[in-house]
Structure formats: C-alpha cells, structure tokens
N, C-alpha and C positions, 0 to 999 in steps of 0.2 A: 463396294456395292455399285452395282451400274444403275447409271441416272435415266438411260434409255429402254422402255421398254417395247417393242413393238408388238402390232396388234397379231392375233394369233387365233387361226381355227377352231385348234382347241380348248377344252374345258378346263381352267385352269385350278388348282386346286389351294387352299391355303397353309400356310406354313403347320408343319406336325413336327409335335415335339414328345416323344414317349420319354416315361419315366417310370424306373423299377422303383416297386417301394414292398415296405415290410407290408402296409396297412395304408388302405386308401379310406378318407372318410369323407362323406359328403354331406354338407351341411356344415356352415360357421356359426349356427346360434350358440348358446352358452351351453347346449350339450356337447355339441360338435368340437368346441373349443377346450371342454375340463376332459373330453377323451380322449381330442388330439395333444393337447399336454400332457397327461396320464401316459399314454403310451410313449411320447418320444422323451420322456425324462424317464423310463427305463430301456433305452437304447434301439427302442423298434425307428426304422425309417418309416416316417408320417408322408403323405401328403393330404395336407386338407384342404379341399374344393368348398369353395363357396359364391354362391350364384350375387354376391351385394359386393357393394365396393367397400363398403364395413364387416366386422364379425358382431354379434352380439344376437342376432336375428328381433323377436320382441324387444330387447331392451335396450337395442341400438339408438342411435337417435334417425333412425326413419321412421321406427315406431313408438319408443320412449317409455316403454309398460318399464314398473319395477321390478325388478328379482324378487321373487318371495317363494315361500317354502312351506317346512312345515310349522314356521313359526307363528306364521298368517298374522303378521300385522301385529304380534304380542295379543291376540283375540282370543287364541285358545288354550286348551289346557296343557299344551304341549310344549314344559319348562326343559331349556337349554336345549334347543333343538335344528339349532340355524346347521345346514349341513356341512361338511366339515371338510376338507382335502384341500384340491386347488381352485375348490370356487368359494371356500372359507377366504383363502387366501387374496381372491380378486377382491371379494366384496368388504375384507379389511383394507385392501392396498384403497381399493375404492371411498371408503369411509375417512382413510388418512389426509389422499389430495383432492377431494370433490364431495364433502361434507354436504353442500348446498344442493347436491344431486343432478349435476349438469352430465347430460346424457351424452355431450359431444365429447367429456373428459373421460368416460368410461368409454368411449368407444376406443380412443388412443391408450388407455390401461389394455383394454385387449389386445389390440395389437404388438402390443410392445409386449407383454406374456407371452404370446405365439409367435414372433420374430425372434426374442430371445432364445428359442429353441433351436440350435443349430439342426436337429433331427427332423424341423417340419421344413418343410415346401411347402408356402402358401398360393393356392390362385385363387386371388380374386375374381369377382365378375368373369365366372367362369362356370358355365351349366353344363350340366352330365344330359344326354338327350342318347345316350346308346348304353348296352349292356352285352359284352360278349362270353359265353360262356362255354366251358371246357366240353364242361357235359352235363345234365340237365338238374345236378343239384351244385356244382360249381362254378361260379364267377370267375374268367380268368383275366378281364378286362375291361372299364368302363373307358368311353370316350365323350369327350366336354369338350367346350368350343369357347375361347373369350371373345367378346365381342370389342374390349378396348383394345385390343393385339392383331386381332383379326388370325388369330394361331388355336388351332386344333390339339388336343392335347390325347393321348393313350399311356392312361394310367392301368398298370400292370402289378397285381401284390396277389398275398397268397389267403389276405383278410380283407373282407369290407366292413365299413358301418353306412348303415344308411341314418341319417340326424338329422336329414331334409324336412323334416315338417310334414311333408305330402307321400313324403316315400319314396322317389322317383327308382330308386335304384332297387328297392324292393319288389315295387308294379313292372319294372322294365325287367328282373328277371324272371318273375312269374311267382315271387312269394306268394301265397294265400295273404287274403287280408279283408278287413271288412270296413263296413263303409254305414254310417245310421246304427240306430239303436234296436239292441235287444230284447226280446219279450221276456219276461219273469219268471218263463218256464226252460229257459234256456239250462241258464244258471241257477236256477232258484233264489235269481235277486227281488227283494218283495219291493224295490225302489223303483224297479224298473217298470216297462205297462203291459200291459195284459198282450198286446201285440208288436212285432219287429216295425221298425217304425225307419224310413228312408232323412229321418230329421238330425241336426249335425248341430254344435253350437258355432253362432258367424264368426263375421270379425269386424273388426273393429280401427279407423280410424280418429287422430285424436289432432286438439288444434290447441297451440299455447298462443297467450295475449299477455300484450305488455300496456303501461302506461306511459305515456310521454307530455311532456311538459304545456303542448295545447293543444288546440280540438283535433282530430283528424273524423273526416268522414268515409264512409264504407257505401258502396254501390256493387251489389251483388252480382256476382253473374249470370247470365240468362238460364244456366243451368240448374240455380241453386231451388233450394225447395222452396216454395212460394205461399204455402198454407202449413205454417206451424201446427197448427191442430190435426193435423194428419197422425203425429205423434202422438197418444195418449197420454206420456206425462211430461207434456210439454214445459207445465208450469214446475217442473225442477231444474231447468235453467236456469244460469244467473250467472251475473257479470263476475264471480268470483271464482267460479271453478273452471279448472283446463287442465289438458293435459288428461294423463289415465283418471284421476278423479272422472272421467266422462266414460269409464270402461264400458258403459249400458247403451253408448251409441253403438250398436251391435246390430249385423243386417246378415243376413244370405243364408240363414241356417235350413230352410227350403229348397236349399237350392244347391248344384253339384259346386262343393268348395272348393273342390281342384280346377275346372276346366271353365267356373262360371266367376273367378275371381277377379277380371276385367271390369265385367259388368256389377259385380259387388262393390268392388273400389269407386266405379261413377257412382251408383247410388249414395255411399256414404260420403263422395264427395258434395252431393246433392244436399243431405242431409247436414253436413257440418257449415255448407254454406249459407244453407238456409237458417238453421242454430243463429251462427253471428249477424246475420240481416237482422234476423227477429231479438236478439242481443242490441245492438246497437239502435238499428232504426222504427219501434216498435212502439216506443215512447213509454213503456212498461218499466223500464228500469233507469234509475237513477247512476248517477254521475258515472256515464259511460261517455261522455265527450271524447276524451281522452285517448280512449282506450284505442286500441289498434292488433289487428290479427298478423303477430309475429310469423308463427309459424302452422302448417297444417301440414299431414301426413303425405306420404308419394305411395307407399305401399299400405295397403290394410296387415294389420296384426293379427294374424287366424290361430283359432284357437282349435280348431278339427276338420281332421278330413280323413285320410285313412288311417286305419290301425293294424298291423300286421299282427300275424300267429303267430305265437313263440310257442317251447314247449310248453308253456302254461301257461295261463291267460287267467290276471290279475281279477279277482272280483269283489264285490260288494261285502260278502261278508268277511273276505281276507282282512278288510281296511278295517271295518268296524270293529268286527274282532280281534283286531288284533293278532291275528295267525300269524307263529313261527315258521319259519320257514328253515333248513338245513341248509340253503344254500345262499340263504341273506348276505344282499351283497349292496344294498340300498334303502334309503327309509324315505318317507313321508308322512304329511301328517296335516296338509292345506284339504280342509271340507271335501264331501262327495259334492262339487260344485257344480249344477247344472244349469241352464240356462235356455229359456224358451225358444226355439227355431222360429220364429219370427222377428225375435230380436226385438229394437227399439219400437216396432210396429204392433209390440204384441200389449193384449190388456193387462194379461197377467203380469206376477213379480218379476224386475230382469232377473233374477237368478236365486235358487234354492239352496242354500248352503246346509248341510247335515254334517256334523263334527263327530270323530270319534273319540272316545274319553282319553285316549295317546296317540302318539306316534304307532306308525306301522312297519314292519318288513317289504322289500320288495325282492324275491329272489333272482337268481340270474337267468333262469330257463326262461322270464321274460321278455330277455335281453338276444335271445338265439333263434334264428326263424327255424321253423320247425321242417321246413324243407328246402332251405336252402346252406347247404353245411357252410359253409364259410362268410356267413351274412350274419352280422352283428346289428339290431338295432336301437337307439337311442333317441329319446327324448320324447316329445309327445304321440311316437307313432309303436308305442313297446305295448307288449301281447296284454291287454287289459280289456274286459267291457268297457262298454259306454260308462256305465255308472261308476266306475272303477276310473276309468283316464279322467272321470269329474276331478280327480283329486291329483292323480299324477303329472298332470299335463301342465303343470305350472312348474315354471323357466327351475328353479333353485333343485327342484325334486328331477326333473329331467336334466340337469347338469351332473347330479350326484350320480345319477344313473351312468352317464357318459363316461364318468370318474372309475366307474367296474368298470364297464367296457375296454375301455383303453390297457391297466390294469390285466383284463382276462386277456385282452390281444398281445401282451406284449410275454404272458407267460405261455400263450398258443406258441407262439416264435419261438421260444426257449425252449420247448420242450416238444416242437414240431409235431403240434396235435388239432386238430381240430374241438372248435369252441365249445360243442356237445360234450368232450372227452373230459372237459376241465371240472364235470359234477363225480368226476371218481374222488371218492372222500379224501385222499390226501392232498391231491392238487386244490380240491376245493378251500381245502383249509391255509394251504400257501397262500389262494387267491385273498382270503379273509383278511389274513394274517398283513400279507404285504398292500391291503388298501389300507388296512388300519394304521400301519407305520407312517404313510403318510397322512393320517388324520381323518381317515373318511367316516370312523365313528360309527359302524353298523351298533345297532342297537342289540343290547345281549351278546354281543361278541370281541369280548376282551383280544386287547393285543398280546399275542404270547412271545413272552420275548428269547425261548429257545436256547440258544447257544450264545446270545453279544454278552458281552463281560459283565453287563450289571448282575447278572444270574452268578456269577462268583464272589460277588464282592458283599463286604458291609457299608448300608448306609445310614449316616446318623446326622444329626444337624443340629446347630446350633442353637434350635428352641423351637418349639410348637406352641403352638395359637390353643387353649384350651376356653371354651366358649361359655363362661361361669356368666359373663356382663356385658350387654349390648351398652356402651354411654349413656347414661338421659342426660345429652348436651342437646336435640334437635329440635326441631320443629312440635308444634302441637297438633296432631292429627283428629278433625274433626270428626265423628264417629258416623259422617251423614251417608253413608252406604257401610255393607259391611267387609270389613275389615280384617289381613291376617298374615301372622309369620310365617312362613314355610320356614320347616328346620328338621336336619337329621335325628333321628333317633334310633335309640336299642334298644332293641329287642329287649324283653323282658322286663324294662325298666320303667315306672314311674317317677313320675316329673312335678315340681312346680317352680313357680314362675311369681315375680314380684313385679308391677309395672304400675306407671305411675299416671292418673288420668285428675281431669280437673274439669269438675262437674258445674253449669250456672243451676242446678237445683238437686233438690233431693230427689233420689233415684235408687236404679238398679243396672249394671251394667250384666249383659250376657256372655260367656267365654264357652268356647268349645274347643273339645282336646280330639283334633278328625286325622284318618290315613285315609290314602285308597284301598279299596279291596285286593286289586293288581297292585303288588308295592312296587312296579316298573313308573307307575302312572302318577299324574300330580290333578287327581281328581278327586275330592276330599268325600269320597261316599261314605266312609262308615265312621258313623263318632264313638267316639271312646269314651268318652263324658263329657258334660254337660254341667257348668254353673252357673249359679244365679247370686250374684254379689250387690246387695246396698252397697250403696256410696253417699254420704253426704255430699251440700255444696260445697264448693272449694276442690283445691288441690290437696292431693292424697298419693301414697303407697296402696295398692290393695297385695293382698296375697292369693294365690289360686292353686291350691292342693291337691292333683290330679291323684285318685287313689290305683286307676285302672292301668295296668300294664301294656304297654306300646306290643303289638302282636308278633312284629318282626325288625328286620336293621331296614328302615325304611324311611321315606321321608313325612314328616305329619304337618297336620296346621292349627298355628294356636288362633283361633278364630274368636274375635268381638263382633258381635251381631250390633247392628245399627243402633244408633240412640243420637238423637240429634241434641240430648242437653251436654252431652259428653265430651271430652277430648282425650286422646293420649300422647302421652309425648314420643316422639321417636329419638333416632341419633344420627352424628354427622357419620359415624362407622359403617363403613361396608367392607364384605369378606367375601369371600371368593363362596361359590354355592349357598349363599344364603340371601334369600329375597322376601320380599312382602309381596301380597296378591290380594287383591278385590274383587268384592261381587257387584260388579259395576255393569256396562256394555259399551259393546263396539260394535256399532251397526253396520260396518264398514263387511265385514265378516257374517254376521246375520247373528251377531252375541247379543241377546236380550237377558243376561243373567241370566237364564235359564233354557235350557234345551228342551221343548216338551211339544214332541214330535206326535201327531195322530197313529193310532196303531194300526198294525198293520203292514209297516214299510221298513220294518227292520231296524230300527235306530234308536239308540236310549236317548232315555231321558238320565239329565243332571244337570248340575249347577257349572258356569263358568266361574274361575276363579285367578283372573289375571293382573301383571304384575305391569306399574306406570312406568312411564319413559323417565328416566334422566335430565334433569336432576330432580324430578317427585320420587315418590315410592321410597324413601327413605325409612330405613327397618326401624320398628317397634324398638324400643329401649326397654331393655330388660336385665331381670336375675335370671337365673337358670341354675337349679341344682335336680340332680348333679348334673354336674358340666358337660358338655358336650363334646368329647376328645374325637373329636372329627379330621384332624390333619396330620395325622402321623405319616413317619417319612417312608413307610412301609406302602402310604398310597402309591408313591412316584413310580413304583414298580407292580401296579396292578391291572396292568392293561388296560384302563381307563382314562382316557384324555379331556373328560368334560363330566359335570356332575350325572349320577345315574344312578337310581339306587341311594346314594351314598352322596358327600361333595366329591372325593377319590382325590384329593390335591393334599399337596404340604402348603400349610400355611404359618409363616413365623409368628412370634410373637411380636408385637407394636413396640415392646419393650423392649425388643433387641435390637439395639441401637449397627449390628452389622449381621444379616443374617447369613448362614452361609448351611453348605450341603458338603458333605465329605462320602467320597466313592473309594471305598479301600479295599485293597487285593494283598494277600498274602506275598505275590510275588509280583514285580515286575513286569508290566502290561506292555505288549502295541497299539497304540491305539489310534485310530485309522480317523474319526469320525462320532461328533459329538450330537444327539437331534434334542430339543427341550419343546417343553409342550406348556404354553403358557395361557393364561387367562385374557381372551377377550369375548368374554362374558356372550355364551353363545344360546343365551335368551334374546338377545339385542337382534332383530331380522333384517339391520344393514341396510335397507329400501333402497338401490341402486339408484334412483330418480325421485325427481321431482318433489319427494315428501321432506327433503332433510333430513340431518343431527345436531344436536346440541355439540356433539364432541367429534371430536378426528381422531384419537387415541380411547382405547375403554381405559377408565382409571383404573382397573385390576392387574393391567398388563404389566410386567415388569420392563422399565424401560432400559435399567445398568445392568448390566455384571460383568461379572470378570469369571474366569477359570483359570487356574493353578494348578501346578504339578509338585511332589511330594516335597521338591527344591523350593518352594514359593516363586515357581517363577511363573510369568503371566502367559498363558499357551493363546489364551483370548480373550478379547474386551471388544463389547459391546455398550454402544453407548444410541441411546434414542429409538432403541427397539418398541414396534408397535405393533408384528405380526405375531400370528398364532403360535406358529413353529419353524423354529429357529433349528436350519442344517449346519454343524459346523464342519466345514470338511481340511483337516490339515494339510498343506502341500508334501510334511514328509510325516510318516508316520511320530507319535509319542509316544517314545519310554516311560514309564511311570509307575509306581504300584497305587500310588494313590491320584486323585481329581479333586479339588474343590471347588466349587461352586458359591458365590460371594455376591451374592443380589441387593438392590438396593428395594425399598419397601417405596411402592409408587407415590406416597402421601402420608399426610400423617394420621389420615384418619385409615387406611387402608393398607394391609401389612402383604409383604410379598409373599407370592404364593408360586406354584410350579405342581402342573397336573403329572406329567411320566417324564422319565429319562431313559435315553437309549444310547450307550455305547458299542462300538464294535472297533 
C-alpha cells in the first residue's frame, strides 16, 4: 500500500467492490435476517445489505421494541401460535441465554445466526441509493455505499428482496406502492373511512432508566419539551415505566415518514426529554432522586411508510375472516392495530386494537411485486391495505413472512424460474411442503412427508399418555374470574368430569361444556351444555354429566363461571397441548374480556379466553371419562408440528420409567439424516426484550435422548437440548432396519413428548 498520495486534478473515485450473488436482500431487521437464513441454508448465495451497524432493525437495541406476533402478548384467542421456523429458533436461542430480555444480547444472537451462514455476505452500514435495471420489469443490479469503509459496493444476483422498511429498492425501481390510508370503498373494508386519507402510523422513540445508589440530578436540554401539558395524557407518566412499555410516544404520522424522519427523530427527542425533565424535576413524583436516564434511542422505530403491490393485496376481511388461501405460505394473528396520525399529540385512544377470533393465512402473491418480476418483498412493506398491515406489520409476522421468501427464492434458483412461476400448484406445494420441514407451520397445511423412510416403516413406543386423571396435588384456584380447561375431544362423544372445589358457604357452582364454531379456532362460541351444581361448604368431589355430544375432533372448554365463595384445585401436571385459560384482561392488547365492537366496522363480537404465564395457570385437576387418547404414535407422522385441531404429539406415560419410540423397516435402511420436532410450548410469545421469563428452557422440552440402531448401538446422544427442532446430520450415512428413539421425561410432573419425525 503506498503511504504517499499526491494531490490530483482529478475526481477521484472510492474503492468498488462488485459481488455475484444467487439473492441480494436489503434490509437486516428480523425479516430481512429469517430470509436471509432461509435461503442460504438451502444453498442459494446471500448477500444481506444492511443500512445499521446491528441486524435486528425494531428489536435491536437502537430501538429495543419486543418481537411479538400472532400470540400478542398471550392476550388473544390465538392458542399455540408463536411463529415457527428460524425465528422460532432465535427467539428460543433468545429465551435460553437472555431470559431478562437485554436487547444488546439478542443483537449478538443475530449476528452470530447470520455469520454462521457460510452462504451470507454480510455488509453492514451499508445503504443501497441506486437500482440498475435490465429492462423495465428486471433488476439487474443495486449499488450501496459503506460509509465505515468508504467502499462502494455493486451487488449483482438474479433475485431481490426488498425488507427495508421504507422500500428503497422497490421505490428506486419503480414498483407501484402506496403510501396513507384507503377509503372503504376501495376494498369494501367497513374499518376503514369513508375517504383515502394521506395519514401513516409514526414512530416512536423510547428511553430506559436505571437506579443508583444516590441522588443524581437531571438539567434538560434546551431542546427538550418544556410544557408537559402539551401532551394530553401526560398524567400517564411515571417513574416506573421505560423502554417499549412507552410505545404511545409516537409522533410524525402527518407527516412524509420516509423523507421527514429527521425532523420526526428531533421532535421525539424533544418529547422523551422533556417526559424525563417533567419525570424527575417536576416534584410530582416520588422517590425519583436516584433515578438517572440510562439510555435514549439514536434512531426512531417506524412503524409505516410505504407499502408496495403484490399480486394481491392483503385486506380486512382476509384477517377477520379468516380466508384460506391456496398458496398460504405465512400466518398472523397480532390485532387490525391502528393508531391515530398525530400520535402522542393526538386526544383520541393511542391505538385501536380489533382481534380476530384466530390466526390468519397470508398467501405468497403478497410477497411478489406485481410488476417487478424478480422483486421479492418482505416484512412491513408486503401487498396489504392499511387496515390489513394494522396487523401484519409487527416484527414476529413480518420475519415468518421473510422465512417464505427466502424458501421461494432459493427454489426460484433451483428450478430457474421466476417468483410469479412458483403459484403453479406443484411447485407451490414443494414450497409449502419444504417451509413446513423446517417448522414454519402454515396453518392448515400439513407437512407431507412423501418418499423419507418414515412413510415405510412401523412405528410403535413404549407407552402413551392416556388422559383418564389430571393429579389433584396443586394449588387451590379461586373462582374470582372465570375459569377453564381447554382439552381435545371426539367427535361424537360425551364426557364427564369429576373435580374437586372447596366451597366458604353454601352455594352453586356453574360449569359449561363450549367448542368453537371454526374447530381451527380456540374461541369458545357455541356451548354444548350448561350446569348448575349446589355445593355445600367445605371441601368436596362434584360430578358433571355432559349428556350432549362433542360436534367434531376438536378442541373444547370445560368452563367454571365466576363464584367468589369457591375454589378448585388444580395440579402440579402439565402435558404437552393441554392448558387452562381465563376470562380475565390484558389491556396491554385492548382485551377487556370481551370484544364488543360498535356495528358497522366489520368485527365480531366474543369473549377472550386466555391462558397465564408460568408458573400460574396451573391445569384443573381432574377425572375424565372416557379418557382422552390424544398421543398416539401415529401423531409423529401427521404433518403437524405444534398442537392444531388436535395436540398432534406423542406423549409417554409418567409411568414409564424409560420412554422410547421404535422406527422399523422391513429391510435395511440408509440413513442419511435425522429432524425431531419437540415441545417448546408455542403459546409462550418469547418477548425478545425488556418484559422477561421466568424460565430459559420450556419444561415440555425434551432435554436427553439417545438414538440407536437395530445393534443397540448409540448413533446419537443429546444431552441439555432446549430448541424446537433438532437436525441430526450423520457424517456417513446409517445402515439400519430399525431406529430407536430413548427420551428422558423432562420432570416428574411432565412426561416426554415429541410432535413429527422425519427421516431420510
């Protein structure tokens, strides 16, 4: 390198460095990152461009928001539904070593995901500012610039994703897109308003504060906001909450969110400084001596800006209703969540939450810009209204999204087609098929497992969980909301139930025998019967006699309505797919027990019905005839990796002191590659930040096993396992006619279980 350079006429240019890649994606938030994984862990060459010196985008720690999805907080009615693939897998790895939710330990979980990928190229701090194109519906080239390198980059591939947030690479090459909200007669959404409206939801800066051991004072700066009451709800401040708990500091939705995000960022800087002035030096709140302002945000966390075309464009009554889709290739299920365009400024509620009674589809033509053939997009900017991205736009549902993406791009490569081409029904169902393999869990779409060798073999195991007796060893569960078991049932059959409460007076306790009407759904609308049981004081057995037959194989709720002289006991026992759930609230989500929406706006009405955190919610202890044979070993092969419909798992007996699974073949196998699908209970919504866990492993999980060959000899052992699914890849293939499988049962209250198995 010469040390001398001399001065020169010319215009000099900065160092360029071009790279050929299968698949360029631009953007590192948690979309950007479960598609740039997706695709280069099926052999496509990645490079992922990202404009931060971190990946994670919102949930990074510039911004610090939580990952959430469709499980919204455990708020709504949307049981086992955390989304499933490689962002299942962060937010367990996440839950393993960062329990307490520190945002800076998940930003190094991501990195080490995406460096681990010999197939990605990562640039950081590195902006796309040009789009070159072949011909006017192909991309044949973006160029990005780092500014910590001072090196120019020309990335060249035969796919893009644009994951950016804002779109850049969509806007720069002339996708369609739109920008504000649509009138009601667009779509015939009744949520939306009578007129197209140029209004955006903002964004949002957020500030943590710590305590230290003596006074510190705070002197604001000249820029900070200096009349708190400018705020209308100012008085929900307070020296306890920080961080996203403050998501309602929200500003600039008036205003152009792409080109006015400068002047959005001062403002909320304005406003979070003035927050901690009026926090500290205000003399309103008590023992704030202490306290001191840790950390405040550098970038704002935006929640809208544009939204590009796909071939179809996600809408309000897709989500509500629930619409199948034939090319479902992603779910959702977090509120049509809207939020007033003035923000923190505005009088109204910060934000409208409207739930639908499930989980939703989201097909892939949302994912394909409608005139740009080789333009993939992912994460809050995919073909949806307004009222429609209310719900998709949140990180967990925009990651799962990224997860097809990647997935379609990497079989585009394979079978050198364009992203359009992949809705011809066989490839589509490849695509289904091979997200499902890795866990993505589309909703209603079984993994079919084709030709891998468990499709020839018998499988049988050393005992099943048959669900006659919940223990009454637990707790006494006051009756002061009301209360209930979710649990599978048959079709056809009536039930009763023996449970044991203990009454301070003479009374009557109330029991209801409810399904959903959708038996996809865990929204208890139609009752089946109805009792009304005296009880004496004291402790007691009652009995409950269900005469009415269960309508389908679906999951029901044995409901105790409220009675504050009441108790019941529950048990320390928990099972893989089996939970309790309350008609309690979480305001956090806009859950008041009840959804009861004015008419008009397209949104039912029902009751929430959800399940406590760990270690509360302890199941009902009960009898149950007849039993509940819900874990046969027939599940492991039904293309179902998480409860649905059904629990869909093997689960042993407690009493089987070694449990084991046996895979047998007539003849003599190769066997290449072992994948297991285990329980970490995917009701649990993980919170990447700031909220905590009680736990760093789900007690469901299986943490031992072993596998064995027809010789007893040990092919593999695992010891201290805490993720979802487990790849075994052998270095030379296994001879074998037969496999056994040798798990240890996590606890003793909790018997081991196992959702699918796939060999090949």
């Amino acid at each position: 390198m010469e040390l001398i350079h001399n001065r020169t006429e010319e215009v000099r240019d900065n160092r360029l460095v071009t790279i050929d890649a299968d698949f360029v994606i631009t953007g590192g938030g948690m979309s950007g990152v479960c598609t740039a994984i997706t695709a280069a862990r099926k052999d496509s060459k990645v490079v992922l461009v990202q404009d931060r010196p971190v990946l994670g985008g919102n949930a990074s720690s510039e911004v610090r928001l939580w990952i959430l999805g469709a499980t919204s907080h455990m708020g709504n009615n949307n049981r086992w539904a955390r989304e499933g693939g490689v962002i299942d897998e962060i937010l367990v790895e996440n839950l393993y070593r960062n329990k307490e939710g520190n945002a800076i330990i998940l930003d190094t979980i991501l990195l080490e995901k995406v460096t681990n990928e010999p197939n990605i190229t990562l640039l950081l701090n590195t902006c796309v500012y040009e789009v070159v194109k072949k011909d006017a519906r192909t991309i044949e080239r973006v160029r990005a610039f780092c500014s910590q390198n001072s090196t120019a980059y020309e990335l060249r591939a035969s796919l893009f994703c644009d994951a950016s947030g804002d779109g850049i690479v969509g806007f720069l090459s002339g996708a369609a897109f739109r920008i504000g909200a649509e009138s009601k007669h667009e779509f015939s959404e009744m949520l939306a308003g009578e007129k197209a409206m140029a209004e955006l939801l903002g964004h949002s800066i957020y500030f943590y504060s710590k305590r230290l051991s003596h006074p510190v004072k705070y002197v604001a700066p000249s820029y900070a906001l200096k009349d708190i009451t400018k705020i209308p709800k100012y008085r929900r401040f307070n020296q306890k909450e920080y961080g996203c708990w403050l998501w309602w500091i929200e500003y600039g939705g008036t205003k152009d969110t792409v080109h006015d995000t400068e002047e959005i960022k001062w403002e909320l800087w304005r406003i979070v400084y003035g927050v901690w002035d009026y926090i500290k030096n205000s003399g309103n709140f008590e023992d704030v001596e202490n306290l001191t302002l840790e950390w405040v945000g550098t970038i704002p966390g935006k929640r809208e800006s544009r939204r590009f075309e796909g071939l179809y464009m996600l809408k309000q009554q897709d989500v509500t209703g629930q619409k199948e889709f034939e090319d479902a290739v992603a779910f959702g299920g977090w509120a049509l969540d809207l939020h007033p365009a003035d923000g923190i400024y505005s009088e109204q509620p910060s934000c409208t939450q409207w739930h639908s009674k499930g989980a939703y589809q989201i097909p892939l033509r949302c994912f394909i810009s409608r005139d740009i053939d080789n333009l993939f997009f992912a994460g809050r900017i995919i073909s949806a209204t307004h009222v429609a991205f209310g719900s998709t736009r949140v990180m967990a549902t925009c990651a799962h999204g990224g997860q097809a993406v990647g997935m379609a791009a990497a079989l585009c490569k394979e079978h050198q087609i364009l992203p359009a081409q992949l809705l011809e029904k066989e490839l589509l169902h490849s695509l289904q098929n091979a997200l499902n393999k890795t866990g993505q869990g589309i909703m209603g779409i079984p993994f079919k497992h084709n030709n891998d060798l468990l499709t020839a073999a018998v499988v049988s195991c050393s005992s099943t969980l048959k669900l006659s007796e919940i223990s009454f060893d637990g707790d006494w569960l006051p009756l002061t909301e009301p209360s209930a078991q979710l649990l599978p049932f048959e079709k056809g059959k009536a039930y009763q139930f023996v449970v044991r409460v203990k009454a301070t007076a003479e009374t009557e306790i109330i029991a209801e025998l409810r399904v959903s009407i959708n038996k996809a759904n865990y929204t208890p609308d139609l009752v089946i019967e109805r009792k009304e049981i005296p009880i004496r004081s004291g402790e007691q057995d009652i009995q409950l006699q269900f005469e009415n037959e269960i309508p389908d194989n679906q999951y029901g709720f044995l409901i105790f309505q409220k009675n504050e002289d009441v108790s019941i006991q529950c048990s320390k026992q928990r099972f893989t797919g089996i939970t309790t759930v309350y008609k309690g609230q979480n305001k956090a989500v806009s859950n008041f027990g009840l959804q009861n929406p004015p008419e008009g706006i397209g949104i039912d009405r029902f009751e929430f019905w959800c399940p406590k955190r760990r270690p509360a919610g302890q199941n009902i202890a009960m009898k149950i005839c007849p039993a509940l044979e819900l874990y046969q070993s027939r599940n492991l092969m039904n293309g179902y990796t998480r409860p649905y419909i059904g629990t869909n798992a093997w689960v042993a007996d407690l009493n089987d002191p070694f449990p084991e699974i046996e895979i047998k073949w007539n003849d003599e196998k190769s066997i290449n590659r072992v994948i297991l699908f285990f329980d970490t209970d995917f009701d649990h919504p993980m919170e990447s930040s700031l909220l905590g866990h009680k736990e760093d492993v789900i007690p469901f999980c299986v943490r031992n096993y072993t596998l064995l060959d027809d010789k007893d000899n040990i092919i593999f052992k695992k010891s201290g396992n805490y993720q979802t699914i487990n790849r075994i890849e052998f270095d030379h293939p296994v001879m074998a006619s037969s496999v056994r499988i040798q798990c240890e049962h996590p606890s003793k209250n909790i018997p081991a279980s196992l959702f699918e198995i796939i060999i090949e």
